[in-house]
N, C-alpha and C positions, 0 to 999 in steps of 0.2 A: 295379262298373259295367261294362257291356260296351263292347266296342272303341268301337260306332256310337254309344253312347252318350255316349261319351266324344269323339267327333269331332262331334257336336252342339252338345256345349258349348264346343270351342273356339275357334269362330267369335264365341261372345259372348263369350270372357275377351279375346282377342283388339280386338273393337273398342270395350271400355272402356278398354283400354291404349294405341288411335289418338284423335288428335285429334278431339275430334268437329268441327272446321270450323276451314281455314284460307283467304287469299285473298294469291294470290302477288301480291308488292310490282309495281307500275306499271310499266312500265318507257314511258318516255318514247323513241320511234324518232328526235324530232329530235336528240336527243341525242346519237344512235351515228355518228361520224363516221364516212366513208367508208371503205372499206376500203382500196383500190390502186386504180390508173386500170389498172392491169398487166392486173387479174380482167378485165376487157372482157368486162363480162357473162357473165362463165364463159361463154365459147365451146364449150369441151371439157370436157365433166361427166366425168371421170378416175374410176375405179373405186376413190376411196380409201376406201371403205370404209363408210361410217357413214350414208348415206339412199340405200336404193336402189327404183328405180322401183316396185317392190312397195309399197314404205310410204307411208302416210296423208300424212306431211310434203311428198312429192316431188310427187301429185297435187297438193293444196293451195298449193303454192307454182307450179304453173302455172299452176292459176284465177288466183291475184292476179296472175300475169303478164297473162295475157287478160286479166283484169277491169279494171284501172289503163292497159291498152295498155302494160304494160313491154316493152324486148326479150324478144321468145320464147326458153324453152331450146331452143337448136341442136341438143342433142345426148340420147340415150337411157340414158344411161352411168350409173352410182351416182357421187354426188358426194359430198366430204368435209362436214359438217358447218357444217366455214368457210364452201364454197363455198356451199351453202344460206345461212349467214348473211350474207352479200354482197350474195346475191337478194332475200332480205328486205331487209335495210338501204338498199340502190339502189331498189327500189321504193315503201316504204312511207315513205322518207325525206319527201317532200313530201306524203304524204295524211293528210288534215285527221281523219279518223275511221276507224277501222278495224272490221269484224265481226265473228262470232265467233269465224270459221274463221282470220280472219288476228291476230287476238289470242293464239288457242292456237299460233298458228305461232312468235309474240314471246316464249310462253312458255317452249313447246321448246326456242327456241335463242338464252334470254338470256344464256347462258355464253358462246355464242359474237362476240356482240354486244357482251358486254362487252371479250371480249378485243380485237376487231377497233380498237373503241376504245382501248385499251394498259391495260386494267384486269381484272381478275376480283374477283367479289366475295369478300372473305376473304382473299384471293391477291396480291401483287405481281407481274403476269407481266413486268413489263420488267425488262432486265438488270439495271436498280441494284437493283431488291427481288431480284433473286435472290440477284446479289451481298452483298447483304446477310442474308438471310439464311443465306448458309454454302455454296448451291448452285452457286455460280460463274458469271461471265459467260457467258450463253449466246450472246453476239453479235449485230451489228446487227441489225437487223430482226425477231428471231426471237420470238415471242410464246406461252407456255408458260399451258396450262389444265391442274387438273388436275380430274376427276370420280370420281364412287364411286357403289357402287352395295350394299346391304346387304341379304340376303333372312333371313327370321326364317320357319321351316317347323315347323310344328306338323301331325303327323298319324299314321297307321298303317294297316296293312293285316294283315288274315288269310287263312289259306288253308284247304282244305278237312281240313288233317288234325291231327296233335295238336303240331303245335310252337305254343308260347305265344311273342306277340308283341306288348309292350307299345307304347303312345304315345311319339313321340319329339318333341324340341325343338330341330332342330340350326338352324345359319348358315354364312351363304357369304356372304362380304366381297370388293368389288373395288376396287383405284382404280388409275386409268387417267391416265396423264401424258402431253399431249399440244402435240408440239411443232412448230410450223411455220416455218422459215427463211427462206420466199420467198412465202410465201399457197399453193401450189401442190404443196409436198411433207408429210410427215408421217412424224415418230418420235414412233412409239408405246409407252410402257414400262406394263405393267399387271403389278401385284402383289394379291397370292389369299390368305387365309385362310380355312378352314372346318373343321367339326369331324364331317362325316359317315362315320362308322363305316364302310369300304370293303367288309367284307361284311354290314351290316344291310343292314335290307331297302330304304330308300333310297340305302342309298351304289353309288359306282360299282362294282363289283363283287355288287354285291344282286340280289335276282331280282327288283324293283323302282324299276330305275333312276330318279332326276327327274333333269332337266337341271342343276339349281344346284347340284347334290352335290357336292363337292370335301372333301378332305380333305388336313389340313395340319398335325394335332394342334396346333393352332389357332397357327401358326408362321407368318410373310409367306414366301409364295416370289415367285418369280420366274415370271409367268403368261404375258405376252408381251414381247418384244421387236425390233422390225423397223421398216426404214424405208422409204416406198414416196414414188415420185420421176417425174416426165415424163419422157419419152423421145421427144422432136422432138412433131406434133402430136397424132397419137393413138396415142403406145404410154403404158403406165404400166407403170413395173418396181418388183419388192418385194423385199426382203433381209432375211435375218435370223437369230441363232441360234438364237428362241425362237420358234416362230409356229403357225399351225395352218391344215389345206388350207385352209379357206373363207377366212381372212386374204388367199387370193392371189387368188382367185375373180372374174372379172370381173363377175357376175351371182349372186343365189342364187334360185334357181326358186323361190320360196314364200314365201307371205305368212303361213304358217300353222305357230306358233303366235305371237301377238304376247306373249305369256306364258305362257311354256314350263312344263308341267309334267312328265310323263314325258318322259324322254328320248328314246326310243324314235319319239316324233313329229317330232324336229330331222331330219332327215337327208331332207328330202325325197321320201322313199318309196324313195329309191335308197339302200339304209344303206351298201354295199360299194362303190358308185362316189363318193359323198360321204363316205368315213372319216372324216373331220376325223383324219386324223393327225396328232400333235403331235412337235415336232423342228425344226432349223434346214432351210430351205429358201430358194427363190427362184421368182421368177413375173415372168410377163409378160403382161399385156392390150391387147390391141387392141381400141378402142371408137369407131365411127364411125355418125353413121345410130343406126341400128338396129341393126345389127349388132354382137354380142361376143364374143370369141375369145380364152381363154386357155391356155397353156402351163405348168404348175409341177413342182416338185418338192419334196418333203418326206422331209428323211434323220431317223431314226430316231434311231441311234446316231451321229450327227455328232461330236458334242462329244469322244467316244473316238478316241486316236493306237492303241491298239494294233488293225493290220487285223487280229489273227484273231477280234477281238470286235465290229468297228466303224468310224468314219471313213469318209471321203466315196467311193466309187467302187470300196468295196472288197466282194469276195464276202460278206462277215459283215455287213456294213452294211443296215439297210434302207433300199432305197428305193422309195419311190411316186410314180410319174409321173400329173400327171391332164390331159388335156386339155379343154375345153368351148368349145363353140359354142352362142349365144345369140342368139333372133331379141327383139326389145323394143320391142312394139307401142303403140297406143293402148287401153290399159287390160289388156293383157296379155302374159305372157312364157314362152316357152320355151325350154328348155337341154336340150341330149343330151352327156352327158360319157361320157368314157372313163376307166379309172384300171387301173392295171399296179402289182402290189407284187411281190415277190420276196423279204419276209419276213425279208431276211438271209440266205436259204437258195440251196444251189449246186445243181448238175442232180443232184449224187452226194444231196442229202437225202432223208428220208424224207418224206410226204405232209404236208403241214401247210394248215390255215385265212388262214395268213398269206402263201401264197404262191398268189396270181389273177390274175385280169382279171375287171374288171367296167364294166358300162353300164348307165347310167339315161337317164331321159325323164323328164323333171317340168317342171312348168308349174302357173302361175297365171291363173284370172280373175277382175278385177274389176266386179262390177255398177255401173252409173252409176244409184244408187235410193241415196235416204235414207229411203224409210219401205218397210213393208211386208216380208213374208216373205222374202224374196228376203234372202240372205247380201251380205254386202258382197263377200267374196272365196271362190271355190273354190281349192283347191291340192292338185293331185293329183299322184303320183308313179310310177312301178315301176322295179326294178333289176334286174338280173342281175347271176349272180355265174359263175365257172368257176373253180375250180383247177386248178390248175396237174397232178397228181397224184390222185386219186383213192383212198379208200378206206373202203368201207362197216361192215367191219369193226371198226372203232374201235379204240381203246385199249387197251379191256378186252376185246376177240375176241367183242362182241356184237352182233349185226346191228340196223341201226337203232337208230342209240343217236345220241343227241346230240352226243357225240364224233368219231360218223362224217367224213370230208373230201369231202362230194360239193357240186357243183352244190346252190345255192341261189336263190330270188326273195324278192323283198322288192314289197311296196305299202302305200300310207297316200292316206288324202283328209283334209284339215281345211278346216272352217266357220269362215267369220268375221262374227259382224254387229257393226261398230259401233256407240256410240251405245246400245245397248240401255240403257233404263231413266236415261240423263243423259249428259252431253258427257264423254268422256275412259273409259268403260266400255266391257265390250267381251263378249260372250259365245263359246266357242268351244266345236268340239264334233268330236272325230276319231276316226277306225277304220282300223285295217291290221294288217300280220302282228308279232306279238310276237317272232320268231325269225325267222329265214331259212329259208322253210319247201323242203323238199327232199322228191325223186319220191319216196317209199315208201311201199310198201303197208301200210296200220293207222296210216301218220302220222296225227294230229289237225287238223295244220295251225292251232294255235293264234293268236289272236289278240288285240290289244289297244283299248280302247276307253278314252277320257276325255270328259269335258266340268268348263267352267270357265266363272266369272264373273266378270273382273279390274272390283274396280267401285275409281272413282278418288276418295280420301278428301279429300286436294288434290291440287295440279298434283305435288307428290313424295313422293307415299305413296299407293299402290294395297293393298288385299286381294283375295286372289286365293282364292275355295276352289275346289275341287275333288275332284269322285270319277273311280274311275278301276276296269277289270277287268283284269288283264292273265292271259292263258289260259298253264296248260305244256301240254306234253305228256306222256301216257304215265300212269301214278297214281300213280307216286313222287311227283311233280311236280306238285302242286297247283294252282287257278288260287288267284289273290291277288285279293280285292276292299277298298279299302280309301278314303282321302279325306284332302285335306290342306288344311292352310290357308298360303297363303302372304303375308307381309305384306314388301313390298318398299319402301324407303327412296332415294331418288335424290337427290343432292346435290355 
């Protein structure tokens, strides 16, 4: 059987092995008591991280503010989860019937509703169930959820020349512990298992990166860890050993993809100003208005005492500085970052990829239309890149080679239409550079292309399929066309 034909059929083995129809349990709003008098309305929507003005949730929970006459949100900022459940809870506390957009709202963030009440479902989150179960007192007030998320990837791809490349069946496991002290701050611990082969052709290292590829010879690691806290009225500050750039980020330009499949399309079209490097760092956001401004940094080799290979501030250490400014409109956003690495490397090194400066521009808009052609959201990006050093010559003394250390661009656009075809589905569709495409003469300037259809089987089990091109360059270097199915599990 050939590859496509083999990626035909397993969209159907697939959804005989989903539920064919579930219907998430009631959740009753009178029920959820209040949260704090402290929240006052979330006054200050804090950058912690988990609903930001781009997503579905954030619009949606201001209509019901307009629609009910609740306090207006004050502010333009990403707010925690909590804080979203607060909004819900204060508002829908006293209405008598709810619709559908503030139903799916209940649904979203009935985790978080339970806890605000001292409960999760499955879960003890107050001190005595911790206590009891072996976790330890976590202290007065402090309220512990924990979430997970499980992606099951069935797919493959071939290229135009004679390497054999069979179907794969891998998984990416997350769960996310998440701790609040005062309603207002957040530690975060997330632990990773997956089993995607590092140079297949989906794993990170593949010439077919997806976004859920991780690899851990199917071991728990240690995925994030960091704590992010106020700072007087609008600063928010973040710490931590384990974290990643966009964890500090007061804003993320882009609504696109809301299910990620190649990786290559996360980075908001700025791949080298948006690294997501990963390593202990720290950050600071200022969020007022409209206006967002963040400061961070992310070390590399932190965790290492010896400086000739590592540690905070020293020549062998990497560090990446990013700064961002962010305007956050009525129905859209723009951000122009800056980011500075230094790869570890001193002025005496030789030319390397790891040592730039880079600037992106990306931005989102959203349409205000529920029917008709017209995208829910455009999300467009471009990046620059500069090294530091320069050399065209590469590695192996060949001009124009992939190897080379020159100046780079990066661009991506992503479609987004809700709603297509039933509530909670979503169709997406994107195009930009598959590489960092660079000035030479007979480059090809390859590119990469997806589209997807995340259709929602309940409220926590989506399938996802997807085909996808991604271009090389040069005829060593095949293009890759291939398709994948992804079935995602939330709970």
């Amino acid at each position: 059987m050939k590859l496509f034909q083999r990626l035909l059929v397993a969209p159907a083995a697939l959804g005989l092995m989903a539920p064919v129809a579930a219907t998430a349990a009631a959740l009753n709003i009178n029920d959820v008591s209040s949260y704090s008098d402290s929240v006052e309305s979330v006054k200050s929507l804090s950058q912690f991280s988990d609903v930001y003005p781009t997503d579905w949730a954030y619009q949606a929970l201001s209509n019901m503010l307009d629609r009910h006459g609740c306090p207006a949100v004050t502010g333009n900022g990403a707010m925690t989860r909590y804080e979203a459940a607060a909004l819900l809870n204060k508002c829908l506390g006293k209405v008598a019937q709810v619709n559908t957009e503030e139903r799916r709202l209940v649904n979203e963030f009935s985790a978080e509703l339970a806890v605000i009440k001292g409960r999760l479902d499955g879960v003890e989150a107050n001190a005595g169930g911790m206590h009891h179960s072996g976790m330890g007192h976590v202290g007065h007030g402090a309220r512990t959820m924990i979430m997970g998320k499980t992606a099951f990837v069935v797919g493959g791809a071939e290229d135009d020349g004679n390497v054999s490349r069979a179907v794969t069946f891998n998984y990416d496991t997350k769960l996310a512990i998440k701790t609040s002290f005062n309603g207002k701050d957040l530690l975060k611990t997330v632990v990773r298992t997956g089993n995607f082969n590092n140079a297949d052709t989906f794993g990170m290292m593949g010439p077919v990166r997806l976004e859920t590829a991780f690899n851990s010879s199917n071991a728990l690691n240690l995925h994030r860890a960091y704590y992010q806290f106020p700072v007087g009225n609008n600063f928010n500050a973040t710490v931590g050993p384990r974290l990643r750039q966009d964890d500090l980020l007061g804003v993320w330009p882009s609504a696109y993809p809301n299910d990620s499949i190649l990786n290559i399309f996360t980075y908001a079209g700025a791949n080298a100003a948006y690294s997501k490097e990963m390593g202990a760092g720290a950050g600071v956001t200022y969020a007022k208005d409209n206006l967002s401004a963040s400061l961070l940094w992310v070390g590399d080799e932190a965790s290492t005492s010896d400086a000739a290979s590592g540690g905070i501030g020293t020549e062998a250490g990497s560090d990446d500085i990013t700064a961002q400014l962010a305007w956050v409109g009525e129905g859209f956003t723009l951000a122009a970052a800056y980011t500075v690495s230094d790869g570890g490397r001193d002025d005496s090194a030789a030319a390397s990829n790891d040592d730039f400066e880079a600037w992106g521009l990306s931005g989102v808009y959203e349409f205000d239309s529920d029917k008709g052609i017209l995208p829910s959201s455009i999300s467009a990006g471009f990046g620059w890149k500069t090294v530091d050093k320069e050399d065209d010559d590469g590695a192996d003394g060949i001009q124009n080679n992939s190897d080379d250390v020159e100046d780079t661009q990066t661009w991506s656009v992503g479609l987004l239409w809700d709603g297509v075809g039933g509530e909670g589905n979503s169709l997406g569709i994107a195009m930009g550079t598959a590489e960092g495409h660079r000035d030479d003469s007979g480059y090809d300037d390859p590119m990469a292309y997806e589209i997807f259809y995340s259709m929602a089987v309940t409220d926590s089990i989506t399938v996802t399929p997807a085909l996808f091109i991604v271009e090389k360059d040069g005829e060593a270097n095949d293009d890759y066309t291939g398709g994948v199915v992804k079935t995602t599990f939330s709970f």
